[in-house]
Wavefront OBJ file of the C-alpha trace (Angstrom):
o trace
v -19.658 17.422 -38.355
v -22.795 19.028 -38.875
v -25.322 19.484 -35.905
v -27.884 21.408 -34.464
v -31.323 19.619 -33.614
v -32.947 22.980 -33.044
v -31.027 25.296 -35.872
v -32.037 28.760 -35.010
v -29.418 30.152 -37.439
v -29.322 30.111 -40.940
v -25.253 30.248 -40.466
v -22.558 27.845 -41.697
v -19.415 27.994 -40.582
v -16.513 25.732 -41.008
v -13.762 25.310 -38.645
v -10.066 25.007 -39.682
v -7.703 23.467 -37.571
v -5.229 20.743 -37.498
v -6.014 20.143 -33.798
v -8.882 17.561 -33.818
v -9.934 18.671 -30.263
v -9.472 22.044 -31.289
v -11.945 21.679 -34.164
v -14.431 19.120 -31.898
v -14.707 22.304 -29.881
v -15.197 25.120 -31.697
v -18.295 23.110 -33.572
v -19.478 21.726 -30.741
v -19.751 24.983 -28.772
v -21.348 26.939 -32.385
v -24.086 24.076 -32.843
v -25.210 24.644 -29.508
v -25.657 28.058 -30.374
v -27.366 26.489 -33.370
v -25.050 27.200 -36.519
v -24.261 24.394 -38.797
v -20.766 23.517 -38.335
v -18.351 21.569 -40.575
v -14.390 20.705 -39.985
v -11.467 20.683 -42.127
v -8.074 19.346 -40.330
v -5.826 21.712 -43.372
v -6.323 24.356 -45.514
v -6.159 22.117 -48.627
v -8.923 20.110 -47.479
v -10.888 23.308 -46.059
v -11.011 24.454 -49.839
v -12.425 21.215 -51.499
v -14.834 21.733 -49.114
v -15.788 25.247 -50.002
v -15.579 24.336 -53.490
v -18.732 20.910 -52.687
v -20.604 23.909 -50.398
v -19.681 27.503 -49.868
v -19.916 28.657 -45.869
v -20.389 32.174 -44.253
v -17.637 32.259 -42.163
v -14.110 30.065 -41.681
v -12.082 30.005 -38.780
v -8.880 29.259 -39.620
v -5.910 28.310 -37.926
v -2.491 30.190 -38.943
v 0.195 27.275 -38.525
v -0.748 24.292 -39.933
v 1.132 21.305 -42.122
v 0.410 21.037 -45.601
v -1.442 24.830 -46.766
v -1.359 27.150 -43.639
v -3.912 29.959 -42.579
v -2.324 32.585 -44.481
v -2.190 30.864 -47.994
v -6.185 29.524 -47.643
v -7.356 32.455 -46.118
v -5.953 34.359 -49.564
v -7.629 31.526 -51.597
v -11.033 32.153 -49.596
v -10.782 35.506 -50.740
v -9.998 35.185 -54.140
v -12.930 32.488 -54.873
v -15.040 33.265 -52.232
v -14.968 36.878 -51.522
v -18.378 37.365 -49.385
v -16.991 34.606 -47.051
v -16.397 35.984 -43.677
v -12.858 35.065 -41.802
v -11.965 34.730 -38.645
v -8.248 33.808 -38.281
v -7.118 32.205 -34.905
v -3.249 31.222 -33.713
v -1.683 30.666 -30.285
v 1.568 31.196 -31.725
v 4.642 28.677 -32.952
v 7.286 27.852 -35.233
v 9.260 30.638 -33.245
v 6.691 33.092 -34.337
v 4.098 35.324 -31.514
v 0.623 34.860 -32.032
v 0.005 38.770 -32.372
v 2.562 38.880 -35.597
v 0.418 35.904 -36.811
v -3.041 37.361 -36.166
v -1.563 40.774 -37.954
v -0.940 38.764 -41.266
v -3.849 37.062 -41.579
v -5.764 40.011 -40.492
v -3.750 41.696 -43.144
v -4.409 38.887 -46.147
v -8.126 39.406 -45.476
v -9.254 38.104 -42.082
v -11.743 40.240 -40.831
v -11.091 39.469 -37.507
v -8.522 37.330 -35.339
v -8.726 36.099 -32.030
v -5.712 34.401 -30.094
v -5.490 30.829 -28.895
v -6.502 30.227 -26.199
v -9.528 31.997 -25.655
v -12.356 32.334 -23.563
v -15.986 30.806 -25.253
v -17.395 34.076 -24.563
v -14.696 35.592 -26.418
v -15.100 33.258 -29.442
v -19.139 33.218 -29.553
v -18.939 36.962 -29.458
v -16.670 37.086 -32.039
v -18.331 35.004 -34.374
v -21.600 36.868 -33.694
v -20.280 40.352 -34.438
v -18.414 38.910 -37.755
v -21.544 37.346 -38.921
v -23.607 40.981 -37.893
v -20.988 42.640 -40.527
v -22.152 40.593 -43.392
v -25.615 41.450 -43.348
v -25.462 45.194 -42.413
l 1 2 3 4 5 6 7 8 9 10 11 12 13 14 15 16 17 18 19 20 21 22 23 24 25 26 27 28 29 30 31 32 33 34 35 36 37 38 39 40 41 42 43 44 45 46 47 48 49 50 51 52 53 54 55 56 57 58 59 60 61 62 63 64 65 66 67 68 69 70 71 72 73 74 75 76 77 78 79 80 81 82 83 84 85 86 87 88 89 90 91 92 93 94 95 96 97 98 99 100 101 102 103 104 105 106 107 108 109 110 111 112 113 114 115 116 117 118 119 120 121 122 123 124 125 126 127 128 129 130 131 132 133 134 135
């Protein structure tokens, strides 16, 4: 999905979820804020898709089928070091979302934010992430 009539940011980002809704969201609410917004519903997709066109920042789900947060977030890092990370989990698998947000935070997230959150929260995030990479 890529949007934005009226880009006023120079900003991609690419959301990484295996929650359609959950992805429809997140991109929805960032183009209207005027960043360019792709989706990816697994990691393994997510990085074929860095590989056709880098992005500034991925957020990334932690549990997901197939290749999970932790595993792409390392492989975002290793070919695509200047990309910025948010990681994002609302828990699972018999695992809290805090111990999940700690490892990818700790594989090279630069921030996490729990599921669910508030848009505020999210938008707010992504701006002060974003800030980082150009200071």
């Amino acid at each position: 999905m890529l949007c934005g009539a009226f880009i006023v940011s120079d900003y991609s980002v690419l959301v990484v979820d295996d929650d359609a809704d959950i992805r429809a969201s997140i991109c929805e609410i960032l183009c209207e804020l005027g960043y360019q917004c792709s989706q990816a519903p697994e990691g393994n997709l997510a990085l074929c898709q860095l590989d056709r066109q880098p992005v500034d920042l991925v957020i990334i789900d932690i549990l997901m089928p197939e290749r999970d947060g932790v595993e792409t977030i390392q492989a975002i890092k290793a070919d695509w070091p200047r990309t910025r990370i948010i990681a994002m989990s609302g828990g699972g698998s018999g695992m809290v979302a805090d111990y999940l947000l700690r490892v990818g935070s700790g594989v090279g997230a630069q921030a996490a934010i729990q599921k669910p959150f508030k848009i505020a929260a999210l938008t707010e995030l992504v701006m002060k992430v974003l800030a980082e990479k150009t200071s």
